[in-house]
Phi, psi and omega in degrees: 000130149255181216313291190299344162279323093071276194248354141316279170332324206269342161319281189307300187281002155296285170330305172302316170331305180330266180337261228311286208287335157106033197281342175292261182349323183282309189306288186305315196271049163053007171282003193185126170285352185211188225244127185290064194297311197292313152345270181338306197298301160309312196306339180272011179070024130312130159287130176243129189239150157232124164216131170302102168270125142322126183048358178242167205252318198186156161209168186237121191281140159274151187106012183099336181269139193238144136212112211266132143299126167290024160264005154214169212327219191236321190313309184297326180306297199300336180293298135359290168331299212268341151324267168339320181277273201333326185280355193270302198306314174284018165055094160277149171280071197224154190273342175187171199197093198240131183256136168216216204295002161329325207284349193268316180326318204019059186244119171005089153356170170225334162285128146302319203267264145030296185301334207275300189340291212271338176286322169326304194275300200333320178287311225291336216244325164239060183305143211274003148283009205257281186355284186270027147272316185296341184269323185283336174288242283266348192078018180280114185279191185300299191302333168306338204235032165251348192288160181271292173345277183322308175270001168261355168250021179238023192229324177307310187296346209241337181092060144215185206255162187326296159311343229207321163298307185309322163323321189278307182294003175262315179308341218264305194105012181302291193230162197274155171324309174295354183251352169276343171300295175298302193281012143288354195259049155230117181273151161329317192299311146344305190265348150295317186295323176326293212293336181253359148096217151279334178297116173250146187267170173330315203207171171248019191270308205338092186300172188231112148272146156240153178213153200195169228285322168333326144229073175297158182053021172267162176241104133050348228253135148210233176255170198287340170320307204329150171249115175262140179257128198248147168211090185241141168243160223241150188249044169333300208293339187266027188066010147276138205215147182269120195261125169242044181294349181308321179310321196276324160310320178276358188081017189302125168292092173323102188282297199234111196241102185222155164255194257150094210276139192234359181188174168253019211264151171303095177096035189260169194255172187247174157227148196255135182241140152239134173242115173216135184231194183038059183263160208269356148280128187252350175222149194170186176231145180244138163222152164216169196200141182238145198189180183277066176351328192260350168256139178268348189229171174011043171255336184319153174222006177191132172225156182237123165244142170213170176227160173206147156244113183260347178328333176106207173275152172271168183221125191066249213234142189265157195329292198336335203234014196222054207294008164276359158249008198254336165284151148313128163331000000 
């Protein structure tokens, strides 16, 4: 075997996984925006541990056993996962396989077995159908997903990092190198300040959603830091007004609530931005409806629902296996 079967293989046995696990199925029917690797992984009868490791990311045991460090983020936990499910799925002959930061890099292995892994995760965790599901909700064309804006909330949805999305999509062939080239010199930090305006946060590891009608019924999942940007538009002028009292119910801190006048014409719409974090719930559901306040019946015309998990990175044993945080609030 050589590179290039290599990393055929480690492709091909992502797919089968897909297939085997129905994770393609979940995804279109809105139960998840992104590819559940810790789900997979237990569902494969494998063990799973988050332990803080020294100098390492993850490692895979014979006999079936994974354990990912908890010393960086949860994108990174997940890449870590599905690298570490790779060495299982593709039955490596090994006795153990302990990864660090190499596995990120994503530069041509000198190990076969280590190379076919990481082709393993790169599919299993951003395949290039998960792309065009998420561009056909949002409406995103091809040529949209050259904007850095755009792929960096299309990196949110799918659980990969900012980098490692552009990667796929120039591997996948969505966009060409030179436009994948470009959206590396717009750092995060960047495309976070556009979105929060004036409000400067604690920090900049804090992620931004913006949400938008666009995504009703989606899910969510990142850290409990996050700021979510809500931009929905309000028909003010025709007396609709967007109740976003939920927020306050789940305990969400309002940074900011404003509208954004798009005309002057009699019964022309508006677009209403909210910026809200910290909420005393870290997993729940939010609804809102936009409608007449002073009608008690059948004036809504719009609703927005989301389910979100702030939860993070896992730590010890995954949520998954802990089913008192695993329910809704």
């Amino acid at each position: 075997m050589n590179k290039r079967e290599a990393i055929l293989n480690g492709v091909k046995g992502a797919t089968a996984s897909h297939n085997r696990l129905g994770v393609r199925n979940i995804i279109e029917n809105g139960q998840r925006s992104n590819v559940d690797v810790f789900g997979s992984i237990l569902n494969s009868e494998a063990l799973l541990l988050f332990r803080p490791l020294k100098n390492l990311l993850g490692a895979c045991l014979e006999g079936g056993g994974i354990i990912v460090s908890t010393n960086r983020p949860l994108s990174v936990q997940r890449f870590t996962g599905s690298h570490e499910f790779g060495h299982l799925e593709m039955r490596h002959d090994i006795e153990y396989s302990f990864d660090g930061e190499e596995i990120l890099s994503f530069q041509p292995s000198d190990s076969l077995v280590e190379l076919e892994a990481n082709a393993f995760a790169g599919e299993f965790l951003l395949p290039k159908w998960l792309f065009a599901i998420h561009a056909k909700r949002q409406g995103w064309s091809a040529r949209r997903l050259e904007d850095p804006m755009v792929v960096y909330q299309l990196s949110l949805r799918v659980g990969g990092s900012y980098e490692a999305t552009i990667r796929a999509l120039v591997r996948h062939a969505i966009i060409s190198e030179r436009s994948g080239s470009a959206l590396h010199k717009v750092t995060p930090k960047e495309i976070k300040q556009k979105l929060l305006g004036n409000h400067e946060p604690e920090n900049y590891y804090r992620d931004v959603w913006l949400i938008t009608s666009k995504d009703e019924g989606q899910m969510f999942e990142g850290q409990r830091d996050d700021i979510f940007f809500f931009r929905v538009n309000e028909k003010s002028g025709a007396g609709y007004l967007w109740d976003f009292e939920d927020l306050k119910k789940n305990g969400f801190n309002v940074i900011s609530d404003h509208n954004v006048d798009s005309g002057d014409a009699v019964g022309s719409s508006a677009s209403r931005e909210i910026h809200a974090d910290k909420p005393q719930r870290l997993r729940g559901k939010l609804d809102f409806v936009q409608s007449r306040p002073w009608q008690q019946e059948d004036s809504q015309i719009e609703h927005l629902g989301i389910h979100y998990d702030l939860y993070g990175k896992e730590v010890g044993l995954p949520r998954l296996q802990r089913p008192m945080i695993s329910s809704y609030d």
